[in-house]
DSSP file (Angstrom, degrees, kcal/mol; ACC not computed):
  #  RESIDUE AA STRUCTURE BP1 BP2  ACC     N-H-->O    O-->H-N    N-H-->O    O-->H-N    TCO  KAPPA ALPHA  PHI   PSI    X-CA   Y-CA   Z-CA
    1    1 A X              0   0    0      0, 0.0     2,-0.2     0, 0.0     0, 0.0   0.000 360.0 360.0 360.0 122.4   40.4  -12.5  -40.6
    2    2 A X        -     0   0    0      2,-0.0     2,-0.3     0, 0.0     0, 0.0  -0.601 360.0-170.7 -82.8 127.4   36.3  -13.1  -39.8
    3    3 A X        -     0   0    0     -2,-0.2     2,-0.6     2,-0.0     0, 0.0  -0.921   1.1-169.2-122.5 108.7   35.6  -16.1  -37.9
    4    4 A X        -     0   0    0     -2,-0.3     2,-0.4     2,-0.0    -2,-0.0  -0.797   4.5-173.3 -85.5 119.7   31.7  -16.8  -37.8
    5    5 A X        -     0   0    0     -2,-0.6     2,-0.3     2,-0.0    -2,-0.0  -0.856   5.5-162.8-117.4 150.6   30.8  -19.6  -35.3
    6    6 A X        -     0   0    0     -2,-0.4     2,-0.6     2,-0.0    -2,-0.0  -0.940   8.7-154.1-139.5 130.5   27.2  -20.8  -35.2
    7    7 A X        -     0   0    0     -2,-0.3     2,-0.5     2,-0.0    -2,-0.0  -0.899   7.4-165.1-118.6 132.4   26.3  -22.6  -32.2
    8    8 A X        -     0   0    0     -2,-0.6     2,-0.2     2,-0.0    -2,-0.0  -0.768   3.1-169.5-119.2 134.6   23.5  -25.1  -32.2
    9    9 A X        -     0   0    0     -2,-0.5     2,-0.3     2,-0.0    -2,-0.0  -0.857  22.2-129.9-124.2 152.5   21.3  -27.1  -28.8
   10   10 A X        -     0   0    0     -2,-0.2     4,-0.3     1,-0.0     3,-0.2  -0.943  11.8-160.7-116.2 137.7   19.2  -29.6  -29.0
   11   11 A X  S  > S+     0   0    0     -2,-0.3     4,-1.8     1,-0.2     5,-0.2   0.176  74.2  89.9 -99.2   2.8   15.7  -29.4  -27.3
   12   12 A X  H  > S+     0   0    0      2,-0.2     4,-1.6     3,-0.1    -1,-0.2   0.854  84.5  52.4 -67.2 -31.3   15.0  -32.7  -27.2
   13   13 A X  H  > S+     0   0    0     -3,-0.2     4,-0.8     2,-0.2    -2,-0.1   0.987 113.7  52.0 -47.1 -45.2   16.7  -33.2  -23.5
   14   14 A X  H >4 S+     0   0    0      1,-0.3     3,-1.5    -4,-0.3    -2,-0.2   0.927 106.5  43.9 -60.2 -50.3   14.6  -30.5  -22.6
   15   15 A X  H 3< S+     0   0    0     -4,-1.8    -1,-0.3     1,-0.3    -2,-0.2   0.532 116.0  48.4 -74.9 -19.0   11.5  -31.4  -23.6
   16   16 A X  H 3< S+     0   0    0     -4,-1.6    -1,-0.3    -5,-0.2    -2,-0.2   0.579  86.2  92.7 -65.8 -12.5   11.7  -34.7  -22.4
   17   17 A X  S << S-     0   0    0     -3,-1.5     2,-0.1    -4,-0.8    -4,-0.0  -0.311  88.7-103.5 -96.5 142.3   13.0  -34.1  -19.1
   18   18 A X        -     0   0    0      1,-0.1     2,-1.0    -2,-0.1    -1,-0.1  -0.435  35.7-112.5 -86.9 178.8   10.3  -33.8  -16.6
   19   19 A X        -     0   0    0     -2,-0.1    -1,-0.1    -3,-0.1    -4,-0.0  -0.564  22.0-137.7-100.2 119.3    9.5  -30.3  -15.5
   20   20 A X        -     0   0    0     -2,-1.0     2,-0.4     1,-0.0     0, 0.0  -0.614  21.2-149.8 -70.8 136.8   10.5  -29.5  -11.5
   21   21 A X        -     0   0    0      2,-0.0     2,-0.5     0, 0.0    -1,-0.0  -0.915  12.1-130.4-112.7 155.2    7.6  -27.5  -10.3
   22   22 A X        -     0   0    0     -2,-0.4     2,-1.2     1,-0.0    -2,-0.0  -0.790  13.5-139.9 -91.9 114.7    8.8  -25.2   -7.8
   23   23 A X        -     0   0    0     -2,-0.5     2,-0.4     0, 0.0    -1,-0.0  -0.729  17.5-149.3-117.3 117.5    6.6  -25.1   -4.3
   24   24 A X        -     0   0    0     -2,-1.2     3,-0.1     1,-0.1    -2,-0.0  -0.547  22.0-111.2 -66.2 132.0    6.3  -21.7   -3.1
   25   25 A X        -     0   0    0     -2,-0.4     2,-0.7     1,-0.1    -1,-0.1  -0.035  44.8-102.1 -33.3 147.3    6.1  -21.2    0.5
   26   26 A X        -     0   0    0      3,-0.0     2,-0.5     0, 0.0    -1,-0.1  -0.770  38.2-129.2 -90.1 143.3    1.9  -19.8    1.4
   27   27 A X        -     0   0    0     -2,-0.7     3,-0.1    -3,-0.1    -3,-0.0  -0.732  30.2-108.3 -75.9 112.9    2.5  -16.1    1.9
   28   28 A X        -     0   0    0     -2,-0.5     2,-0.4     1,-0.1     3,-0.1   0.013  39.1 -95.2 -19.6 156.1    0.6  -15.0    5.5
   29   29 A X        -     0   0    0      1,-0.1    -1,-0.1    -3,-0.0    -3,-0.0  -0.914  39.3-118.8-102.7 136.1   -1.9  -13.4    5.3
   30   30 A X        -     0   0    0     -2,-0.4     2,-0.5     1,-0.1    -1,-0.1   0.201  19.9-133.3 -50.8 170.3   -1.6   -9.6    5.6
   31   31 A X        -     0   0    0     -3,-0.1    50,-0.5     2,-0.0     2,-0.3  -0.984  23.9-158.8-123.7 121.8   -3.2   -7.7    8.4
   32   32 A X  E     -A   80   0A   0     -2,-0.5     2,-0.4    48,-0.2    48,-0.3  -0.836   8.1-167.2-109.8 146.5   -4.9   -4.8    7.3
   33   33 A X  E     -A   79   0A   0     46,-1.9    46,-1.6    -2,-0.3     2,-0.3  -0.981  13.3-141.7-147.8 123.2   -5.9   -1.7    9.2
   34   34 A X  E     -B  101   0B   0     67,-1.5    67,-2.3    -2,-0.4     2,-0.7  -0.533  17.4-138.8 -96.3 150.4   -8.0    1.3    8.8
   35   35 A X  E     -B  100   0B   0     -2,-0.3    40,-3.5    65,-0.2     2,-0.6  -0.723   6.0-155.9-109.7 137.6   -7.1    4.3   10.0
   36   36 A X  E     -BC  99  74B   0     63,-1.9     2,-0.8    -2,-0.7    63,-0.8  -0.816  17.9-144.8-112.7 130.7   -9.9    7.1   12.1
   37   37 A X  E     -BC  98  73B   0     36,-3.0    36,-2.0    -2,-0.6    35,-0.7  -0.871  18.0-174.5 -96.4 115.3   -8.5   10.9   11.7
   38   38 A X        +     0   0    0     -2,-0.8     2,-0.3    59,-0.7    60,-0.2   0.844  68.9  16.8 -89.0 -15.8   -9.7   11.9   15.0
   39   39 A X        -     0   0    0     58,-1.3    -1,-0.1     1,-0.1    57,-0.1  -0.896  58.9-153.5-144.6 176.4   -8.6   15.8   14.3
   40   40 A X        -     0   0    0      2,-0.5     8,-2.7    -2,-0.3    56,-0.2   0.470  50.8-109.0-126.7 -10.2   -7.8   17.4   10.9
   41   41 A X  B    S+D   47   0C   0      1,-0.4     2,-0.4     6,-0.2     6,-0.2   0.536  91.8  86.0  85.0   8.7   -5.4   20.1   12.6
   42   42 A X  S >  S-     0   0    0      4,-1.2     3,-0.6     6,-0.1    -2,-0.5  -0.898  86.0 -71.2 -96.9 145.1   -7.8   22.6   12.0
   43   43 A X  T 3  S-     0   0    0     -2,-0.4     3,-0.4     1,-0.2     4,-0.0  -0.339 102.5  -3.0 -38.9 109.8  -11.3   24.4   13.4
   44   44 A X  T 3  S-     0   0    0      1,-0.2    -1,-0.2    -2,-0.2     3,-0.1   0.825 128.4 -53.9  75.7  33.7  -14.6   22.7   13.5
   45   45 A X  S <  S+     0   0    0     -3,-0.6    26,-1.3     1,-0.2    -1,-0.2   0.119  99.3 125.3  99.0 -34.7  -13.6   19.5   11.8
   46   46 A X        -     0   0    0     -3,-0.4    -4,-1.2    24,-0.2     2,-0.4  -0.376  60.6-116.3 -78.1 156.3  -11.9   20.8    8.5
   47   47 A X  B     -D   41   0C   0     22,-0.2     2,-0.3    -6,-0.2    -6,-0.2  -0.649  23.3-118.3 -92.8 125.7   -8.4   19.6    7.7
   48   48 A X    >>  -     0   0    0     -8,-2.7     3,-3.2    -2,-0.4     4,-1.8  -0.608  33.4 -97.8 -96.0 154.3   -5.6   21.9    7.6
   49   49 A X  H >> S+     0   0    0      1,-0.3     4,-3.6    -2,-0.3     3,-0.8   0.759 123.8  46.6 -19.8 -60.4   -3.4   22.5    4.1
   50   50 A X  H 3> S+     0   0    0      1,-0.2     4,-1.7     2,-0.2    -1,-0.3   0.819 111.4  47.0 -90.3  -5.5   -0.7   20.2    5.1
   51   51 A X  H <> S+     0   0    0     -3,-3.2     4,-1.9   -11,-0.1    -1,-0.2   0.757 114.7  50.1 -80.1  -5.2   -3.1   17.0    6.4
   52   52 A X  H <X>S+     0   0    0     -4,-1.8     4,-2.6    -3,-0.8     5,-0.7   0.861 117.7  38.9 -82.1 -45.0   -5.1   17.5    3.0
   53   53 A X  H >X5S+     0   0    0     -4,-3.6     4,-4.9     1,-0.2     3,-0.5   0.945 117.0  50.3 -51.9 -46.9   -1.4   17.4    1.2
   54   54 A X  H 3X5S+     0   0    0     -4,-1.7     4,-2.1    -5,-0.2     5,-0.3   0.902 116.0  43.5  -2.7 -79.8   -0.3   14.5    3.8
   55   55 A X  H 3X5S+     0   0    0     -4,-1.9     4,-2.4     1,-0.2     6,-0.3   0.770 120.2  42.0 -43.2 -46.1   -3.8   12.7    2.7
   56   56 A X  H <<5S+     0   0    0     -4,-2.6     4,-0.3    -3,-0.5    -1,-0.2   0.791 118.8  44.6-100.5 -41.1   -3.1   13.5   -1.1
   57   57 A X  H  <<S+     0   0    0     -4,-4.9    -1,-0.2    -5,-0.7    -2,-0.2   0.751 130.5  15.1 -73.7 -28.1    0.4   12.7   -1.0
   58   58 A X  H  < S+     0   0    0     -4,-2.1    -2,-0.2    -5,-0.4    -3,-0.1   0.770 110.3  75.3-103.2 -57.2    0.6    9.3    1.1
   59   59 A X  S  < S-     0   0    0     -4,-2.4    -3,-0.1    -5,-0.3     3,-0.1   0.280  72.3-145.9 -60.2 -18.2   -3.2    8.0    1.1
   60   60 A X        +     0   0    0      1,-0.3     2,-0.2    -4,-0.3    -1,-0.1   0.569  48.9 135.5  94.5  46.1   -3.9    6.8   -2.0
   61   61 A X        -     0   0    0     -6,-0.3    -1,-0.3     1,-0.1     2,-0.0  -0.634  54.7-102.9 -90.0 147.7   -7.9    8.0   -2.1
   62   62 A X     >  -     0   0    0     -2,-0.2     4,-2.5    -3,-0.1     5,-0.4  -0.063  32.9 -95.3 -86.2-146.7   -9.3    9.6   -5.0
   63   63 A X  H  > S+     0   0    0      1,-0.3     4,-1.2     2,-0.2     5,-0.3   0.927 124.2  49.7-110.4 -48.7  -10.0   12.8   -5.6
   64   64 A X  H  > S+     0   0    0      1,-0.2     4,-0.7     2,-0.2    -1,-0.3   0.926 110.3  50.7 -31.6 -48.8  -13.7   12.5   -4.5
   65   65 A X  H  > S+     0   0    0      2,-0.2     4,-1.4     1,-0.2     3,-0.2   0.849 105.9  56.1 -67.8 -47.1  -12.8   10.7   -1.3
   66   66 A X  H >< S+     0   0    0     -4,-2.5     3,-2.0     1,-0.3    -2,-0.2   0.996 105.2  55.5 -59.4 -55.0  -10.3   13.4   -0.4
   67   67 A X  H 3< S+     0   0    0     -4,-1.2    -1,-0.3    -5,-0.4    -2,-0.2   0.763 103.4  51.0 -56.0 -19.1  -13.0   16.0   -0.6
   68   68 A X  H 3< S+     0   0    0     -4,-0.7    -1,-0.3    -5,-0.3    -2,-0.2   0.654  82.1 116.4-107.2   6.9  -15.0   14.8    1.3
   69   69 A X    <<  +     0   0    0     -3,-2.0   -22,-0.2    -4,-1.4     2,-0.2  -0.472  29.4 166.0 -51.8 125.9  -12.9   14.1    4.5
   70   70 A X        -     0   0    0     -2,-0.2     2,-0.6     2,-0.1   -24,-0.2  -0.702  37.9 -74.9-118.3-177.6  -13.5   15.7    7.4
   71   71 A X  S    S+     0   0    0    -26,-1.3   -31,-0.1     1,-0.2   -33,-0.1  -0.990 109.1  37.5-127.4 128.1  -12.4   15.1   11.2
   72   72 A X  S    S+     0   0    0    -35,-0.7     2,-0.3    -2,-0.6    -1,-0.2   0.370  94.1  97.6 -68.5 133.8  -13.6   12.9   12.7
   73   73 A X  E     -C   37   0B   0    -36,-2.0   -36,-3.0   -34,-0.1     2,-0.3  -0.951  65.4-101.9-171.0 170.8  -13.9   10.1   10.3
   74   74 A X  E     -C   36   0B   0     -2,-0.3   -38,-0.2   -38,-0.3     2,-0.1  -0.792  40.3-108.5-102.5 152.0  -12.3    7.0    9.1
   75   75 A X        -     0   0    0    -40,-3.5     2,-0.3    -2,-0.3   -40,-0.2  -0.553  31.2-121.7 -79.7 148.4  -10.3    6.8    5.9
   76   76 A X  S    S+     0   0    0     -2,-0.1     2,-0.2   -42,-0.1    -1,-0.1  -0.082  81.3  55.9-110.6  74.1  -12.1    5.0    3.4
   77   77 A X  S    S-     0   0    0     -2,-0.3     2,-0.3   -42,-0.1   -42,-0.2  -0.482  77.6-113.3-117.3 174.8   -9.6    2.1    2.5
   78   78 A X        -     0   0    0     -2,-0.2     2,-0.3   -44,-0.1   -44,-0.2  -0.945  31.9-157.0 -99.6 124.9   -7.9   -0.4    4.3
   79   79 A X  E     -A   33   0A   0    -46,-1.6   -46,-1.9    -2,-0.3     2,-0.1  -0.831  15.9-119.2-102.2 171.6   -3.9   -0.3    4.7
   80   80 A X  E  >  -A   32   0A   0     -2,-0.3     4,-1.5   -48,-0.3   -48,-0.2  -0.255  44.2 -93.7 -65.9 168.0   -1.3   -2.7    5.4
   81   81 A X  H  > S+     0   0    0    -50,-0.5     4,-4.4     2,-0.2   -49,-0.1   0.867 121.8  50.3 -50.0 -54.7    1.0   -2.4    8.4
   82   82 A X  H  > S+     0   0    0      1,-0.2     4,-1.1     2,-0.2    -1,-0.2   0.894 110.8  40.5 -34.5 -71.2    3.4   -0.5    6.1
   83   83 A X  H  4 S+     0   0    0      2,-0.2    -1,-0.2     1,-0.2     5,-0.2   0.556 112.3  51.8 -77.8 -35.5    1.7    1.7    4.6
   84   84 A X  H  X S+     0   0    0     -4,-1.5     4,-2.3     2,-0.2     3,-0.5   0.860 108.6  61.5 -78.0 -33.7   -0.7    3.0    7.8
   85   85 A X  H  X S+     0   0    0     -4,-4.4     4,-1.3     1,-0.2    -2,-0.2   0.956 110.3  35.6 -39.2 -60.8    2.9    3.3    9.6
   86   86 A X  H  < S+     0   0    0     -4,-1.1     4,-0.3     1,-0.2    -1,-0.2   0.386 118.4  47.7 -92.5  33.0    4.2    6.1    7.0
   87   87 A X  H  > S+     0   0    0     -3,-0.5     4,-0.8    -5,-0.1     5,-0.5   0.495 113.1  56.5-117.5 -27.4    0.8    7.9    6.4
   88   88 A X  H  X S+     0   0    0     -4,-2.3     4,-1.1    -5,-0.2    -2,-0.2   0.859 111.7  41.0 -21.4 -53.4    0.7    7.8   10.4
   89   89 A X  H  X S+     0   0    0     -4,-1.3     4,-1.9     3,-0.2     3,-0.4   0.995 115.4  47.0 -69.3 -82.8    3.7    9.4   10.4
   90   90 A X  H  4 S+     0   0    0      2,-0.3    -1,-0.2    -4,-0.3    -2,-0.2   0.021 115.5  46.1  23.4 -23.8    3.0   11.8    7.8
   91   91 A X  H  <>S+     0   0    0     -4,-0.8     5,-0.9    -2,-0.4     4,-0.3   0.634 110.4  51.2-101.0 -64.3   -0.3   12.7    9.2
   92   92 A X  H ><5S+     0   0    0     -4,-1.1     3,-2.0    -5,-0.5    -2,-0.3   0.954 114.8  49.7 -64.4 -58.4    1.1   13.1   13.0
   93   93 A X  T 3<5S+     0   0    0     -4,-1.9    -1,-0.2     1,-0.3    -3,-0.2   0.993 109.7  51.1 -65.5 -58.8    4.0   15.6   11.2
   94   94 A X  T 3 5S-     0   0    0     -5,-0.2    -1,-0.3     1,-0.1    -2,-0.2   0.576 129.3 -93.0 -42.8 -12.2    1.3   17.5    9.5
   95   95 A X  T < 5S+     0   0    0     -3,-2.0     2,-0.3    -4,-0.3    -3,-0.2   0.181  76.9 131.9  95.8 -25.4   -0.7   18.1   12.5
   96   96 A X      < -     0   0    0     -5,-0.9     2,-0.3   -56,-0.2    -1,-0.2  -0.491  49.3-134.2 -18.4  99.4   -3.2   15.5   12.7
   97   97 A X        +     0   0    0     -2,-0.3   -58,-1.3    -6,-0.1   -59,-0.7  -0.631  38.3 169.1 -67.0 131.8   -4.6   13.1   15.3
   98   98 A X  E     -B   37   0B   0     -2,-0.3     2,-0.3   -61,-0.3   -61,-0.2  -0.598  18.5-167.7-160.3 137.4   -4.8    9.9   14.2
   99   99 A X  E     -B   36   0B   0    -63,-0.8   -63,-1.9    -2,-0.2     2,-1.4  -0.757  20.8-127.6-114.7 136.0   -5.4    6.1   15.2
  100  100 A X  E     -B   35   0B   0     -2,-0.3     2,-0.6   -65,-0.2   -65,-0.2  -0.479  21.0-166.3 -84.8 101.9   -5.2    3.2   14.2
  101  101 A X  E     -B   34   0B   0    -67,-2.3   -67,-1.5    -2,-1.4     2,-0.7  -0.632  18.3-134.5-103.7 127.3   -8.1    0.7   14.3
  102  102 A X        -     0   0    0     -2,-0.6   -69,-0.2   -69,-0.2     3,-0.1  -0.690  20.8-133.8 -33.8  61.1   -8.0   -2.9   13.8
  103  103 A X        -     0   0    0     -2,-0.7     3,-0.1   -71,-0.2    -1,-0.1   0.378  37.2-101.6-105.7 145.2  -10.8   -4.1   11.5
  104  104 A X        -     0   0    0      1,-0.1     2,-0.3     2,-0.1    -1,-0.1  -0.247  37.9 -97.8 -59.2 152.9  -12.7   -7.5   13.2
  105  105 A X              0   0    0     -3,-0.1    -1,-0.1     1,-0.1    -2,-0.0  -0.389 360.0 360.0 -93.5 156.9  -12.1  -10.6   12.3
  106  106 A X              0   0    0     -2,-0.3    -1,-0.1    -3,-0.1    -2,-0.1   0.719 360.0 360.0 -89.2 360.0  -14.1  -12.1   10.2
C-alpha cells in the first residue's frame, strides 16, 4: 500500500515577522608583513633550485615576479602572520636567509 503525504507551510508568519539582523563582531585588523630574502642559498645573489621551488611552491608570486628574484631583495607582496610563518619555514629549510620586516604604519 502507497501512502503519499503532502505537506504544506504557510509563509505568512514568516514574512510578517520582523527579520533579527545578526551583529557580527568587527574582525581586527590583520597585520601584514613583508618578507626581505637576505641570501638565495646560492653564489653571487642567485637562488638555489630548492628556494626558487620554496618561492614557487609557498609564495604565491607570478611567474614574472619569481624570475626576477634575486638575493637580496624583498618579496613583492605582503603576507599575513600565517602565511610569512610557513614560507619562513619553507625558505629557512630550503637554504635561505630570510627576515621578516614590519611594514610602517600608516
Amino acid at each position: 500500500m502507497l501512502v503519499r503525504m503532502t505537506i504544506t507551510t504557510s509563509l505568512d508568519g514568516r514574512t510578517h515577522a520582523p527579520a533579527s539582523h545578526v551583529r557580527r563582531p568587527a574582525t581586527a585588523a590583520t597585520p601584514f608583513v613583508s618578507l626581505r630574502l637576505a641570501d638565495g642559498g646560492a653564489a653571487h645573489g642567485a637562488l638555489s633550485g630548492a628556494v626558487r621551488h620554496a618561492i614557487e611552491a609557498h609564495a604565491s608570486l607570478t611567474p614574472s615576479q619569481r624570475l626576477s628574484l634575486a638575493a637580496p631583495s624583498d618579496l613583492p607582496r605582503l603576507y599575513t602572520q600565517t602565511e610569512a610563518s610557513l614560507l619562513v619555514d619553507a625558505l629557512t629549510a630550503a637554504g635561505a636567509t630570510v627576515t621578516v620586516v614590519a611594514p610602517s604604519p600608516l
